[in-house]
Biotite code that builds the C-alpha atoms (Angstrom):
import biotite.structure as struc

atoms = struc.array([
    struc.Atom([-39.151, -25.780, -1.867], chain_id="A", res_id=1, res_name="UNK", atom_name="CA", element="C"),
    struc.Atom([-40.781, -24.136, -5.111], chain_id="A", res_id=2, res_name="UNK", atom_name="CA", element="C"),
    struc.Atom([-37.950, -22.368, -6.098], chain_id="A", res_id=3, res_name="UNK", atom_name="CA", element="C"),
    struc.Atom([-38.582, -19.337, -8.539], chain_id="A", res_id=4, res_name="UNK", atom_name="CA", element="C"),
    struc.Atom([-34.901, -17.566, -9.463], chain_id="A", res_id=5, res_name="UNK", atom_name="CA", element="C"),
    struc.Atom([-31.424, -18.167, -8.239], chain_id="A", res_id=6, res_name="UNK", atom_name="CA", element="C"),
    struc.Atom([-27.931, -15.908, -8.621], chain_id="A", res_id=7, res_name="UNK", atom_name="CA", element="C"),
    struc.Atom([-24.866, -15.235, -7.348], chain_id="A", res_id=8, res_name="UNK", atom_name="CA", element="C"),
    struc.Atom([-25.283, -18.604, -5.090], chain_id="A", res_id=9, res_name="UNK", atom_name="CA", element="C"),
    struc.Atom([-28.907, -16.836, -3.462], chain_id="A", res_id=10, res_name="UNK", atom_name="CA", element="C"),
    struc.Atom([-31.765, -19.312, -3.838], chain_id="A", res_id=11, res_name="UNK", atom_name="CA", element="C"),
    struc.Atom([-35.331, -17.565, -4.166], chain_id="A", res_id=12, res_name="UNK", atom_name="CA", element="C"),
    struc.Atom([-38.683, -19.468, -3.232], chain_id="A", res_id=13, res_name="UNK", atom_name="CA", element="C"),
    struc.Atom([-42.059, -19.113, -2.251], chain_id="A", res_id=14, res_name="UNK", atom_name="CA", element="C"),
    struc.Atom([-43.572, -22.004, -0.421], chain_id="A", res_id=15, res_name="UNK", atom_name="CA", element="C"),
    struc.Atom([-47.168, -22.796, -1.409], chain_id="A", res_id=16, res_name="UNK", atom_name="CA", element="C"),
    struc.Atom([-49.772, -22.550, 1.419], chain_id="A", res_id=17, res_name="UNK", atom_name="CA", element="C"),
    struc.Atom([-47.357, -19.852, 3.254], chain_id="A", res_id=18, res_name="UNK", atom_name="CA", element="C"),
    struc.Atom([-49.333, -17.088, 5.688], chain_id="A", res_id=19, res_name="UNK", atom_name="CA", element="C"),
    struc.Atom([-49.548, -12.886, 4.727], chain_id="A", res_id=20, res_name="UNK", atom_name="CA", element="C"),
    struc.Atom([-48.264, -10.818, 4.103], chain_id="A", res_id=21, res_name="UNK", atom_name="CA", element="C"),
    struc.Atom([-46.847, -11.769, 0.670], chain_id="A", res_id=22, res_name="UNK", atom_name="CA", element="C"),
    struc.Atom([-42.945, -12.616, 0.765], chain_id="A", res_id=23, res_name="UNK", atom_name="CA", element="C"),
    struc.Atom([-40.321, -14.507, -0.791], chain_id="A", res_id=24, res_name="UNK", atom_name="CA", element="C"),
    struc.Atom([-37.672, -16.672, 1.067], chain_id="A", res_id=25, res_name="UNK", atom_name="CA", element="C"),
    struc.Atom([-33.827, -16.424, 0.640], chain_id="A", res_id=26, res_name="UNK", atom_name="CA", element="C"),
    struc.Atom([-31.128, -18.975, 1.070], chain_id="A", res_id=27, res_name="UNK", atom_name="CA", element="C"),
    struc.Atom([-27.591, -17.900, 1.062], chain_id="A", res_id=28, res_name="UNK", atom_name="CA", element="C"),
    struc.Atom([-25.118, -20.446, 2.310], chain_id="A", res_id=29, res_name="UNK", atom_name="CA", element="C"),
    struc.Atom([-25.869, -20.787, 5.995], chain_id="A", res_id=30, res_name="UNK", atom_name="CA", element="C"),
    struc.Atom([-28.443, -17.885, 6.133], chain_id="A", res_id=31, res_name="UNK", atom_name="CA", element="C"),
    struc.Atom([-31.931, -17.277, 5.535], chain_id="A", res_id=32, res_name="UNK", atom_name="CA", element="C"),
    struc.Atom([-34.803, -14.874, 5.774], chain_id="A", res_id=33, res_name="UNK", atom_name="CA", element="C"),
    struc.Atom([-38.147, -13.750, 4.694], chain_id="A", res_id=34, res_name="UNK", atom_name="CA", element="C"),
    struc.Atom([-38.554, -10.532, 3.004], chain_id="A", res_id=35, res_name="UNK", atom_name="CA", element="C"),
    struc.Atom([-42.082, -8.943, 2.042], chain_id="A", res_id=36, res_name="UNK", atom_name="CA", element="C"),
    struc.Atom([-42.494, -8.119, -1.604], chain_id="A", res_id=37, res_name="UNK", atom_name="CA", element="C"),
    struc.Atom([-44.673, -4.838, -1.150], chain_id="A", res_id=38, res_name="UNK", atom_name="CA", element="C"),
    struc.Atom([-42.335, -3.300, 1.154], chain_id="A", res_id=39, res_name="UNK", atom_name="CA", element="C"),
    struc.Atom([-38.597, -4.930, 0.736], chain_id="A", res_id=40, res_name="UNK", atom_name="CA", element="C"),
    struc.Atom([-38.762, -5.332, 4.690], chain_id="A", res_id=41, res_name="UNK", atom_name="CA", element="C"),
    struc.Atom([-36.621, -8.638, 6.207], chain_id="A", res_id=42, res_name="UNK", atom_name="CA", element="C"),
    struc.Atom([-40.046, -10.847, 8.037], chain_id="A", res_id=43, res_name="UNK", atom_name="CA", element="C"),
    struc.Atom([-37.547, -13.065, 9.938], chain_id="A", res_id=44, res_name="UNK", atom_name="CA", element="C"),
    struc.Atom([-33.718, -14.516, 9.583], chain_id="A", res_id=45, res_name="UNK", atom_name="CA", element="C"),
    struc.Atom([-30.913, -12.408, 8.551], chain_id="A", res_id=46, res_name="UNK", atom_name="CA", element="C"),
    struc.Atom([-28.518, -11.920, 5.724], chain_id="A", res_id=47, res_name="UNK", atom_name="CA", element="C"),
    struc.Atom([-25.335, -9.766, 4.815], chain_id="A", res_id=48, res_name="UNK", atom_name="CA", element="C"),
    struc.Atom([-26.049, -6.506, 3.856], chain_id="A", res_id=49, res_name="UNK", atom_name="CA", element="C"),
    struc.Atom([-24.002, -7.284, 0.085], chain_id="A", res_id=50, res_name="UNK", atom_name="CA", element="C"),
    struc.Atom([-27.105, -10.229, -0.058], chain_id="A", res_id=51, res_name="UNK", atom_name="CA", element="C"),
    struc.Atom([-29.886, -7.724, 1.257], chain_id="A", res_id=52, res_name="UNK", atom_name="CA", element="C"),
    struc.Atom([-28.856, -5.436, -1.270], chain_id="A", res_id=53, res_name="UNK", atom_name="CA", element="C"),
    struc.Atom([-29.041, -8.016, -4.619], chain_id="A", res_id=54, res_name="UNK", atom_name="CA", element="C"),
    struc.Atom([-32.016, -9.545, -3.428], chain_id="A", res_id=55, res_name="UNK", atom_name="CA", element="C"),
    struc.Atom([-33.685, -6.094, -3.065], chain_id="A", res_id=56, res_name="UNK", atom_name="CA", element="C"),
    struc.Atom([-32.660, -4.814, -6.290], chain_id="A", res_id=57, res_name="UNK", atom_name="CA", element="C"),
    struc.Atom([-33.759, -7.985, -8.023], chain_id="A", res_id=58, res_name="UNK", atom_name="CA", element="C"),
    struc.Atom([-37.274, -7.921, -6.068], chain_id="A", res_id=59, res_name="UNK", atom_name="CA", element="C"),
    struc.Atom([-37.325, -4.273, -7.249], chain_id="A", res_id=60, res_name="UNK", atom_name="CA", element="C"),
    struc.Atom([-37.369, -5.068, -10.909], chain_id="A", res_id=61, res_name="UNK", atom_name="CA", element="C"),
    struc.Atom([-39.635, -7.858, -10.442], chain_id="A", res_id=62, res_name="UNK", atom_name="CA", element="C"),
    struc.Atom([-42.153, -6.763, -8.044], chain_id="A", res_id=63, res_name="UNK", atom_name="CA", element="C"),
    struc.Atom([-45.554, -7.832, -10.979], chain_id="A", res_id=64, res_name="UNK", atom_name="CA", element="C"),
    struc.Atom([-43.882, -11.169, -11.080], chain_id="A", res_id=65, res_name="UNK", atom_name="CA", element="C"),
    struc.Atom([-43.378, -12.336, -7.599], chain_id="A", res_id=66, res_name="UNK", atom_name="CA", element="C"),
    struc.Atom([-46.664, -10.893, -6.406], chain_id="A", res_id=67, res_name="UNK", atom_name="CA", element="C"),
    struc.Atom([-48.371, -13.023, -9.378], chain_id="A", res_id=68, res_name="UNK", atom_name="CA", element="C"),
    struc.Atom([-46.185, -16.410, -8.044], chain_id="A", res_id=69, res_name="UNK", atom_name="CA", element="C"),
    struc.Atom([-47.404, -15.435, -4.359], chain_id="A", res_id=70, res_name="UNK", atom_name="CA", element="C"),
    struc.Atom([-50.840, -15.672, -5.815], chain_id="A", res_id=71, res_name="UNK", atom_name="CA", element="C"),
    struc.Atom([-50.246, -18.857, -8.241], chain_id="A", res_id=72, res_name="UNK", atom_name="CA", element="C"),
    struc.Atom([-48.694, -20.055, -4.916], chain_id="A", res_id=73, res_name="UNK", atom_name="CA", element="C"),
    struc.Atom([-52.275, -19.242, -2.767], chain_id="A", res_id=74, res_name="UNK", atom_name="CA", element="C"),
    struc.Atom([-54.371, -21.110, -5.504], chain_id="A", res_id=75, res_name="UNK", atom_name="CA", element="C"),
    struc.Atom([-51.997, -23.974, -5.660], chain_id="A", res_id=76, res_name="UNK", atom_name="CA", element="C"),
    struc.Atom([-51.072, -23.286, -9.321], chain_id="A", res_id=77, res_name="UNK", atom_name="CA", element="C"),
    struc.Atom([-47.539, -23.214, -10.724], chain_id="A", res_id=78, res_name="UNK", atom_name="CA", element="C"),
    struc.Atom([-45.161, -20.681, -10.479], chain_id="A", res_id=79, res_name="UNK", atom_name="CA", element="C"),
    struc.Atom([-42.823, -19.585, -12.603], chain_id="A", res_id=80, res_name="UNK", atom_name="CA", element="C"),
    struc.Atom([-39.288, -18.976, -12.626], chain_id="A", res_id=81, res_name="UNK", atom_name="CA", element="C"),
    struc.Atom([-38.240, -15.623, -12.361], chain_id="A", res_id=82, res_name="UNK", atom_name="CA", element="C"),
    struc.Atom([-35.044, -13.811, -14.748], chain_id="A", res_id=83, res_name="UNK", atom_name="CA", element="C"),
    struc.Atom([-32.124, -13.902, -12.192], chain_id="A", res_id=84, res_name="UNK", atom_name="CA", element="C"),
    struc.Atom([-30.208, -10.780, -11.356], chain_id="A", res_id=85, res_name="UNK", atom_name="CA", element="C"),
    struc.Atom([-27.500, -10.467, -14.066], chain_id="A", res_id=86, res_name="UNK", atom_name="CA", element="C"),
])
């Protein structure tokens, strides 16, 4: 799993070769999900709303980057690692 940023115990990736619209996907102990970088909206699984909240506020200030890595990811080229939430 390519993963791109991790904080507060949340583990970010974006799997190459992954299907539209363009999302990241979010580990948090026993949960996952799939949230869509253009609109913030949960694609599948669940998480708290505390998580939900974090991860939405870090996609928020990195919207540029993740949609380049979902790209990079598409073309098979390397992604980078994305500033964690502080």
């Amino acid at each position: 799993m390519p993963e791109i940023s991790r904080f507060f115990g949340i583990v970010i990736a974006i799997f190459y070769d992954d299907h539209n619209p363009p999302h990241i996907h979010v580990r948090y102990g026993g949960e996952k999900a799939s949230i869509a970088i253009r609109d913030l909206s949960i694609l599948e699984g669940h998480l708290t709303p505390r998580v939900i909240g974090l991860v939405t506020e870090w996609m928020s200030l990195h919207k540029e980057e993740l949609l380049k890595d979902w790209e990079n990811a598409m073309e098979k080229k390397p992604l980078f690692p994305i500033t964690p939430l502080a």
